[in-house]
Backbone bond lengths (Angstrom), bond angles and torsions (degrees), N, CA, C in turn:
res aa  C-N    CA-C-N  psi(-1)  N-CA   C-N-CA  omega(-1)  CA-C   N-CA-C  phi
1 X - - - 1.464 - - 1.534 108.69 -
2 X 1.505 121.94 139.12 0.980 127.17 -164.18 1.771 113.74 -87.25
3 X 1.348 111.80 151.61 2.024 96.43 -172.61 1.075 107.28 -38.71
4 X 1.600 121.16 -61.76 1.182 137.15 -173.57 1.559 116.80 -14.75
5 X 1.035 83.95 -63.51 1.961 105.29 -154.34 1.894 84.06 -97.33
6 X 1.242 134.13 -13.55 1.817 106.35 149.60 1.230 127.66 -99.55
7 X 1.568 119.05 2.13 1.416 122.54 133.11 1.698 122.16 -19.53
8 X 1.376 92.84 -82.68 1.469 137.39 -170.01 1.740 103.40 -40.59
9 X 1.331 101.47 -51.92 1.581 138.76 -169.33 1.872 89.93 -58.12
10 X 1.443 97.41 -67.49 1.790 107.24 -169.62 1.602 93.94 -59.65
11 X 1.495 134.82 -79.31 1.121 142.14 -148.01 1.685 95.21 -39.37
12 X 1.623 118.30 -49.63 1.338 125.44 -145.57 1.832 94.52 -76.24
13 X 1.272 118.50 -52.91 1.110 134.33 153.01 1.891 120.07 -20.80
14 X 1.562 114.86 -57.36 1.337 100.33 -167.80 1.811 82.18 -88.13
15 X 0.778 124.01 -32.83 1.821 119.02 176.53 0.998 104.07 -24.65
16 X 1.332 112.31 -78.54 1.337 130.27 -150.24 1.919 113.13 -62.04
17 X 1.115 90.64 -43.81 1.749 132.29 173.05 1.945 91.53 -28.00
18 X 1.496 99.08 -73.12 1.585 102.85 -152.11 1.495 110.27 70.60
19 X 1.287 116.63 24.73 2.068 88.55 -166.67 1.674 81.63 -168.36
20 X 1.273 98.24 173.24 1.597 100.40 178.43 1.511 119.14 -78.10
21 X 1.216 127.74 137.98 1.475 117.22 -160.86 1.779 97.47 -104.97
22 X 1.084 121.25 157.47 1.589 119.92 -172.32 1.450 86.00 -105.30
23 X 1.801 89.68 163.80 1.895 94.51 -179.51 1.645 105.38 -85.92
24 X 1.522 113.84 -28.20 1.302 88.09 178.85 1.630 111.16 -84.13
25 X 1.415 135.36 30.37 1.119 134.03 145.11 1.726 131.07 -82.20
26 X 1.622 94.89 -25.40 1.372 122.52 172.95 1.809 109.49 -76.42
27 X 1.117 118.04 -41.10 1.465 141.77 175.21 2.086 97.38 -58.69
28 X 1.281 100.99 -57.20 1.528 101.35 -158.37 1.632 88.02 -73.11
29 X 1.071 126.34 -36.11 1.813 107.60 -159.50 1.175 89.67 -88.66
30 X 1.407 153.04 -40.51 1.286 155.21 -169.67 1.963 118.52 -80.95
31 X 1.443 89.99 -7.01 1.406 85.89 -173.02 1.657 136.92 42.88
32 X 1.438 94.86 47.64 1.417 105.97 -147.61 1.587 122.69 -134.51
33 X 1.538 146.16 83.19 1.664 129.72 -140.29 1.984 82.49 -52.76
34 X 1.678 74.87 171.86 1.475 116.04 172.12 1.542 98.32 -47.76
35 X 1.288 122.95 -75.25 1.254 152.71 -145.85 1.959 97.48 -67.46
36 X 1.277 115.09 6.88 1.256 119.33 -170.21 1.336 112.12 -143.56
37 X 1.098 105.71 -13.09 1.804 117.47 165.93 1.961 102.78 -89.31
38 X 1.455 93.34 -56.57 1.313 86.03 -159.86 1.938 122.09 -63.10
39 X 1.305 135.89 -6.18 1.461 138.09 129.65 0.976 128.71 -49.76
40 X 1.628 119.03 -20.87 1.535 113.70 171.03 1.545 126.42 -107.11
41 X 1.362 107.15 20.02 1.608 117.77 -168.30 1.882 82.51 -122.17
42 X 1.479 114.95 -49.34 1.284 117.59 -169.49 2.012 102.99 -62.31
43 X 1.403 113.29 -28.61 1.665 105.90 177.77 1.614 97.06 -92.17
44 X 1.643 126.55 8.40 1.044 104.06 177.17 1.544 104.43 -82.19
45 X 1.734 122.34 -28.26 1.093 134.29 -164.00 1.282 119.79 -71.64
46 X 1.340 88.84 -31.66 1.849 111.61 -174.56 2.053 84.17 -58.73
47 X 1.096 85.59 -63.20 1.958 89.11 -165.62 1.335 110.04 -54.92
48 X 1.187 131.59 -31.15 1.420 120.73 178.99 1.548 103.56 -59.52
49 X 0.886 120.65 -67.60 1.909 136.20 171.21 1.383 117.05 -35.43
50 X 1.025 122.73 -30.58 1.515 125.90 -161.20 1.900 97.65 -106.56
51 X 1.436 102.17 -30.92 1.538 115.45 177.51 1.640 112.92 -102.15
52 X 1.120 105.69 35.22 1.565 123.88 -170.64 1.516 107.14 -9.36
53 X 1.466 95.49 67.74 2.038 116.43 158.39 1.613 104.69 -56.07
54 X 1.033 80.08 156.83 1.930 99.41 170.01 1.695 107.83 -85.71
55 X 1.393 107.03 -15.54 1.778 116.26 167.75 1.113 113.32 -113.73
56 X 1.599 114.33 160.73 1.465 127.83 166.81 1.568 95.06 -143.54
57 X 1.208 111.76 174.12 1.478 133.26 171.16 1.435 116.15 -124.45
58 X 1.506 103.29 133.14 1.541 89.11 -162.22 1.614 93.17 -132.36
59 X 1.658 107.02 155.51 1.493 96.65 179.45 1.849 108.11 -77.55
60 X 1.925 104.31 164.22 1.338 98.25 164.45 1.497 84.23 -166.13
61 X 1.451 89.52 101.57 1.349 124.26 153.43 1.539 97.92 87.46
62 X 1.139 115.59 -116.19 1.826 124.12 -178.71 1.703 101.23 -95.70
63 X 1.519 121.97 24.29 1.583 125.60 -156.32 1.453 93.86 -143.08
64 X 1.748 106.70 170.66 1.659 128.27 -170.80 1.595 86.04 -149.66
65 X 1.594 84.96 132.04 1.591 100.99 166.44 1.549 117.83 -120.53
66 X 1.088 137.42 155.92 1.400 134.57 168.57 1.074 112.29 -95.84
67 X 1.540 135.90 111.15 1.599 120.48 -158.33 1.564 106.82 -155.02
68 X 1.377 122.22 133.96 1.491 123.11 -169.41 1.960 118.62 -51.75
69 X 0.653 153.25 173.71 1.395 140.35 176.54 1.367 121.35 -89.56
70 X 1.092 144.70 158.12 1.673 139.17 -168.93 1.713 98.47 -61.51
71 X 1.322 90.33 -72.26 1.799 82.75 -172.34 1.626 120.07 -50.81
72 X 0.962 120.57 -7.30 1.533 98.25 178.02 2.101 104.49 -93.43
73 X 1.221 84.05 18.35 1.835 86.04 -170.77 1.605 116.79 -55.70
74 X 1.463 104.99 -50.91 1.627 116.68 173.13 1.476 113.30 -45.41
75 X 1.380 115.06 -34.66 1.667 109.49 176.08 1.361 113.33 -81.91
76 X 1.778 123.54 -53.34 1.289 89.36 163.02 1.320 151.23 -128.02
77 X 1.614 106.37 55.13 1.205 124.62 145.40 1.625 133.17 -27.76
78 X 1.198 105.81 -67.18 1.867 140.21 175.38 1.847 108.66 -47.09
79 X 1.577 90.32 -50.58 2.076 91.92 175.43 1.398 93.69 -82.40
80 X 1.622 119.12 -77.01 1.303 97.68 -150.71 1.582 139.17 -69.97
81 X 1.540 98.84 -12.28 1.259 100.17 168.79 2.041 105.11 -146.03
82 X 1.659 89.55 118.07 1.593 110.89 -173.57 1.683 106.19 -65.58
83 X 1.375 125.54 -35.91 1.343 125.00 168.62 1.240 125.49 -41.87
84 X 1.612 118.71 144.28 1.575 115.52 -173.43 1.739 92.59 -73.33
85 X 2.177 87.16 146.86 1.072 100.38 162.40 1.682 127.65 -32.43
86 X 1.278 124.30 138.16 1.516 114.20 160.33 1.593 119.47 -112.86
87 X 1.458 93.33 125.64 1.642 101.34 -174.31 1.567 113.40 -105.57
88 X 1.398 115.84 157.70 0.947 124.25 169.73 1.652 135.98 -75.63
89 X 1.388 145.81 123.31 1.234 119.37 -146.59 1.419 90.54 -102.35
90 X 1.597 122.80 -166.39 1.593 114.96 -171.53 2.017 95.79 -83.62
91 X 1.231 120.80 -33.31 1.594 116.65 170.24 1.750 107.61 -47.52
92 X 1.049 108.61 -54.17 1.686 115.20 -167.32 1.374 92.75 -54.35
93 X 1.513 126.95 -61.34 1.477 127.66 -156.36 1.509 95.70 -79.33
94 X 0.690 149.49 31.53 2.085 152.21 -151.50 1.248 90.22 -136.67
95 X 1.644 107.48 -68.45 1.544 122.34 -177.11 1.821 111.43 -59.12
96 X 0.517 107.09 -68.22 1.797 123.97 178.53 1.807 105.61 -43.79
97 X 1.197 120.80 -48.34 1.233 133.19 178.54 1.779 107.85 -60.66
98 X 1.095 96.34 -53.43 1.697 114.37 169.18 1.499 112.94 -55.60
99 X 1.164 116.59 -60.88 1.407 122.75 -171.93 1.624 94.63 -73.25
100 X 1.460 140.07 -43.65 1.470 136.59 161.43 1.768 102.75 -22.48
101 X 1.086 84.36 -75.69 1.950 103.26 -166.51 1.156 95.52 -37.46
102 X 1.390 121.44 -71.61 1.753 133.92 -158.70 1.451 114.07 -109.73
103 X 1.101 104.59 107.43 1.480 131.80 178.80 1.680 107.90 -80.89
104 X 1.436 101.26 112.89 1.414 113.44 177.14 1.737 127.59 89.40
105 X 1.721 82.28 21.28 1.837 115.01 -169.35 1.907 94.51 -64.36
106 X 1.971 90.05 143.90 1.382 79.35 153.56 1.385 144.24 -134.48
107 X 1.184 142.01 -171.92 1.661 115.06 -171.97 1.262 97.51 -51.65
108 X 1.294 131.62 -74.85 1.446 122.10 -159.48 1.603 133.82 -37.03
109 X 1.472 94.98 -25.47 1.736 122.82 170.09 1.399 109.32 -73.68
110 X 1.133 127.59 -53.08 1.484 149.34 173.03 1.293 106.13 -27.63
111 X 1.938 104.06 -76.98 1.296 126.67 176.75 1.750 118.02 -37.47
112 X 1.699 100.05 -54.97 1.347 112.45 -171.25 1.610 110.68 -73.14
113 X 1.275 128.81 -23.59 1.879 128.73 172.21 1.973 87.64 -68.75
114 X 1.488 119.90 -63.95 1.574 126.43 -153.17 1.680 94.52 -50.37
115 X 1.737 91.18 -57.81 1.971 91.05 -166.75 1.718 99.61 105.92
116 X 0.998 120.90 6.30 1.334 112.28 -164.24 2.038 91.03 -153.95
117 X 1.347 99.36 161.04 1.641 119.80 176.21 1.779 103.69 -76.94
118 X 1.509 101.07 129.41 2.049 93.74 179.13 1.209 88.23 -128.34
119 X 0.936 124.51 42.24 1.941 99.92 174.25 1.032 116.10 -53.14
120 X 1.844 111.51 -59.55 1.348 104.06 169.35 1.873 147.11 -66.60
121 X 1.716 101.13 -6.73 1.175 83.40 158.37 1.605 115.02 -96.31
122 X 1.386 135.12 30.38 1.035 119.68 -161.46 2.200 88.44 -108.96
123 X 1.665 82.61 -26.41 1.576 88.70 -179.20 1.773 108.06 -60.06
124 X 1.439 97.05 -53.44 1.657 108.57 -178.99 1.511 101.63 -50.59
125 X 1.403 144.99 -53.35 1.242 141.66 -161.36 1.771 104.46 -70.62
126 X 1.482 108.90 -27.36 1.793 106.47 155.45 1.039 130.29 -96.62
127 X 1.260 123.50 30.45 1.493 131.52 -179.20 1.107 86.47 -121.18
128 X 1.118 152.47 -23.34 1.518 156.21 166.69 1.317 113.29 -105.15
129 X 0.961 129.65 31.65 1.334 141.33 141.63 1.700 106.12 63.04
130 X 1.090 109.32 23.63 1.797 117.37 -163.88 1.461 103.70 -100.39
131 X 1.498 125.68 -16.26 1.125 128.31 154.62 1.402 128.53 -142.99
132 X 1.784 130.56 165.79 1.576 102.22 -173.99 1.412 84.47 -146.50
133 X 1.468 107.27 177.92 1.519 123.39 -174.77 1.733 97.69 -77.91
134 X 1.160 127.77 134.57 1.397 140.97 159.96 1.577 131.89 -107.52
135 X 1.295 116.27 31.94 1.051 131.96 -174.42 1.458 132.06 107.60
136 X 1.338 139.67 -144.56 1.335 154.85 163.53 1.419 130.18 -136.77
137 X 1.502 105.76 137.47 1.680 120.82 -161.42 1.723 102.87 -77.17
138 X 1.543 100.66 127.49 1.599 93.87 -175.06 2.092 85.75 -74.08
139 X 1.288 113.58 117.85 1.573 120.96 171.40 1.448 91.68 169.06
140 X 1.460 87.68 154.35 1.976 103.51 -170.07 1.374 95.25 -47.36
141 X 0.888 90.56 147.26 1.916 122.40 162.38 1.351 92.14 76.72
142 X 1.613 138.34 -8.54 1.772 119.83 161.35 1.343 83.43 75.83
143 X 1.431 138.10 51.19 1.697 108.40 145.01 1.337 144.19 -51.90
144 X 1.162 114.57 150.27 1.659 111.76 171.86 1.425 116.18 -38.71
145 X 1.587 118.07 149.85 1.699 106.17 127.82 1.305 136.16 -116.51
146 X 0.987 128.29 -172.02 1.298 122.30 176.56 1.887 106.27 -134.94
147 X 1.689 112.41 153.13 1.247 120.05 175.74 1.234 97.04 -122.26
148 X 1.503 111.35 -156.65 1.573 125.57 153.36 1.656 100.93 -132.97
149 X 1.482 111.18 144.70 1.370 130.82 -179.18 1.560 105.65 -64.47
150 X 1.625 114.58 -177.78 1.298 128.03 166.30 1.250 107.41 -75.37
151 X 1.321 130.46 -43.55 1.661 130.13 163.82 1.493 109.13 -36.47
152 X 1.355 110.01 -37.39 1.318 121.05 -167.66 2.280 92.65 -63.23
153 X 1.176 107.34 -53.53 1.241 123.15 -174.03 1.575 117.26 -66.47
154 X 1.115 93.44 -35.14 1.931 103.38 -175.59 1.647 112.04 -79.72
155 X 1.411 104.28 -30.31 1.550 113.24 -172.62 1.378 108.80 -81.88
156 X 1.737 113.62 -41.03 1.369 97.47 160.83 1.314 131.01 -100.35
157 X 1.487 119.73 18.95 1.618 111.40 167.04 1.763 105.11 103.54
158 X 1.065 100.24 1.26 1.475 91.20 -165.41 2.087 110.72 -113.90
159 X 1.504 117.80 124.54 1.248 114.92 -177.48 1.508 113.98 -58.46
160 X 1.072 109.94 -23.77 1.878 103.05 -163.42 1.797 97.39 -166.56
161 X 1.138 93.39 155.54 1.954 101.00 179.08 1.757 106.00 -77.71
162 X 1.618 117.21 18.12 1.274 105.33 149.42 1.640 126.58 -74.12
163 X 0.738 110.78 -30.43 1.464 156.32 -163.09 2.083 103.91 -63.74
164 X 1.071 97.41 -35.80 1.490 115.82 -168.82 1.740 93.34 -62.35
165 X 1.510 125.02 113.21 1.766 121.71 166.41 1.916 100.13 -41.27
166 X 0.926 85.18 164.78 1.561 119.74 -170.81 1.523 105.25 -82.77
167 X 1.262 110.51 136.75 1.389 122.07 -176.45 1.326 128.30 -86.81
168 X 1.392 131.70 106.41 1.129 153.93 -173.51 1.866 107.40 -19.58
169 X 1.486 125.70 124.16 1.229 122.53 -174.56 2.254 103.02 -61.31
170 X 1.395 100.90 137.83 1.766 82.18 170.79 1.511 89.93 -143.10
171 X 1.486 89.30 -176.67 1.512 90.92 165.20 1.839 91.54 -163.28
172 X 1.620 103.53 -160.82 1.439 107.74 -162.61 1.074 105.54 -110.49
173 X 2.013 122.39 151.05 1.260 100.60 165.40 1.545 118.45 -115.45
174 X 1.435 127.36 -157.73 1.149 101.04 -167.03 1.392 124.18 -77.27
175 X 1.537 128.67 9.31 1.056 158.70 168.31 1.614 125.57 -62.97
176 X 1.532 93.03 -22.50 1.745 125.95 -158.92 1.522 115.46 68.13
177 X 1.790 132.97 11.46 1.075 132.08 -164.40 1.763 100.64 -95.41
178 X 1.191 112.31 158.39 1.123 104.53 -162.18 1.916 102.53 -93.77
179 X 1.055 105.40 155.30 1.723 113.41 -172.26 1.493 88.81 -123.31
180 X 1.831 114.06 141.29 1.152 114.53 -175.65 1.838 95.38 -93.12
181 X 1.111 138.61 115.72 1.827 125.41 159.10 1.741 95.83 -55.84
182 X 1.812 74.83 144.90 1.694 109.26 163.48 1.915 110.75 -62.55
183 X 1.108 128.13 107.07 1.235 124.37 177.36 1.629 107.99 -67.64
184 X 1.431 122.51 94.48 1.562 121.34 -173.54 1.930 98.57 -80.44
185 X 1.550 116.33 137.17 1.113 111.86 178.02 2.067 92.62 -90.82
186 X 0.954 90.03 171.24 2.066 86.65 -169.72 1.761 79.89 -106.62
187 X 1.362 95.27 154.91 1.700 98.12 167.51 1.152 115.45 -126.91
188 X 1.819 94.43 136.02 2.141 106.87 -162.71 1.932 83.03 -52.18
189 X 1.606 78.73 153.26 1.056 114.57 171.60 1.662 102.37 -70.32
190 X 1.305 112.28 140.56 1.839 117.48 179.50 1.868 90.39 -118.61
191 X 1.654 90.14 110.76 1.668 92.89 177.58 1.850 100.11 -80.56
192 X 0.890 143.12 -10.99 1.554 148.75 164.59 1.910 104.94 -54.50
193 X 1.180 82.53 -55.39 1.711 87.39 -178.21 1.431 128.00 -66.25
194 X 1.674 95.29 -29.19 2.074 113.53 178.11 1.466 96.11 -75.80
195 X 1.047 119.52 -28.27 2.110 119.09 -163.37 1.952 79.98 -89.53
196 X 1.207 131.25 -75.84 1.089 105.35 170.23 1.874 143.62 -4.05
197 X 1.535 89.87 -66.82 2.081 96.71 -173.09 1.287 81.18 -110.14
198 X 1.770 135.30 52.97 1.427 113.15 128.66 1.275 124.92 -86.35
199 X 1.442 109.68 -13.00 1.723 119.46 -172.53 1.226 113.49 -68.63
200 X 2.021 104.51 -41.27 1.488 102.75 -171.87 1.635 88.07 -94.60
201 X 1.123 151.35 5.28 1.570 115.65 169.45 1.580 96.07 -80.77
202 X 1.514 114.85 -24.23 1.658 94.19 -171.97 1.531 113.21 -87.35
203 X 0.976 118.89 -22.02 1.786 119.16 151.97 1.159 106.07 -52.90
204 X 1.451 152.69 -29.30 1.305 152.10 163.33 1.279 130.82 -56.78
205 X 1.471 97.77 -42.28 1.184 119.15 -171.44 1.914 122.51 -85.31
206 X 1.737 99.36 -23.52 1.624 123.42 148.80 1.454 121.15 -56.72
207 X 1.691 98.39 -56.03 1.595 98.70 -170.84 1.569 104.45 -67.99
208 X 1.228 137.08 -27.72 1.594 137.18 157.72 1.431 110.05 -47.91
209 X 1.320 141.78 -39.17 1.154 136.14 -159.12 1.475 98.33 -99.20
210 X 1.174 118.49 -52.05 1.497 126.60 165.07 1.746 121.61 -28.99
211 X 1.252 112.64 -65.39 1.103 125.60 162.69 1.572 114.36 -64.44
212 X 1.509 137.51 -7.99 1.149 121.52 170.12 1.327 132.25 -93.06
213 X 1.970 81.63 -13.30 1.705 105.43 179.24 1.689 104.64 -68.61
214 X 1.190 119.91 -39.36 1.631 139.23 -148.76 1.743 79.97 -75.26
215 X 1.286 119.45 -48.47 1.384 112.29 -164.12 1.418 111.60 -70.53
216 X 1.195 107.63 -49.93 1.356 101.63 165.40 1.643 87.86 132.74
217 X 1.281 124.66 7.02 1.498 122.13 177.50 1.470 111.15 -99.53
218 X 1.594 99.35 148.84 1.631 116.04 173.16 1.630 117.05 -53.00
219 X 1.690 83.65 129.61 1.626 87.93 -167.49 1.771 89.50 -97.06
């Protein structure tokens, strides 16, 4: 089969799909290894972007979705769905951020980072499908856990929870509240600049000895 026409094959495929398609689903209709799909879905992406489509395909997880692009969201928001926007409040994103970080978190953990009771935003974050139950904690009483879904992944852009930026250095204060540290970048050393102020530290380093002689102290 020619690129062309397994282009054609994938596009029609995640279309049709609505949902994230797995590769070994892409593999079985295409008759095709992994290792031979995945260069030709990745130059499909390149082309959506470069041919500024109203779609892209984005990874989520071991899967490809066909999915409109963020910015065109405000337009169609309004047709396809008449319901008020739903936003996230700063509890929801607290909770969600937490459960991001820690995979297989549980309410009681949740509660104890927030400081405060979430049941209900933990309900709201599964009514929106942004996180789901992942089993039970081998510890008395078998608590829940919690993950975040592929929705969780598709909505913000991201293939996998490697993906998540890096978490700000903190520490505690004496309060136990957390203080964010200043992240200092260090600056390369400029060996031009050290050959420079070696002349005057060693003129410095005379006029010290000079003056220690005058005193009459051991240099």
């Amino acid at each position: 089969m020619e690129i062309n026409k397994i282009k054609g094959v994938i596009e029609a495929i995640l279309f049709a799909a609505g949902r994230e398609v797995k590769m070994n689903e892409l593999m079985s209709a295409l008759e095709l290894s992994s290792s031979e799909i995945i260069p030709i879905v990745e130059s499909m992406k390149a082309e959506y972007q470069e041919q500024n489509r109203g779609l892209q395909i984005v990874n989520i997880g071991e899967a490809y979705q066909l999915c409109t692009k963020q910015e065109y969201y405000e337009y169609l928001y309004p047709i396809i769905d008449k319901r008020s926007k739903p936003n996230l409040s700063q509890a929801a994103l607290e909770t969600l951020a937490i459960i991001a970080y820690n995979p297989r978190v549980t309410r009681a953990e949740i509660e104890q980072i927030r400081g405060v009771n979430s049941d209900g935003t933990i309900y709201k974050l599964l009514d929106y499908n942004l996180i789901q139950e992942t089993g039970k904690l081998d510890a008395p009483g078998k608590p829940g856990t919690y993950g975040v879904t592929s929705e969780f992944l598709r909505i913000f852009g991201i293939g996998n929870l490697e993906e998540l930026p890096d978490l700000p250095r903190y520490k505690l204060d004496q309060n136990q509240q957390i203080v964010i540290d200043d992240i200092i970048e260090e600056k390369p050393v400029d060996e031009e600049e050290l050959e420079a102020l070696a002349p005057e530290r060693e003129n410095e380093g005379l006029e010290v000895q000079n003056n220690k002689e005058e005193k009459g102290e051991d240099v």
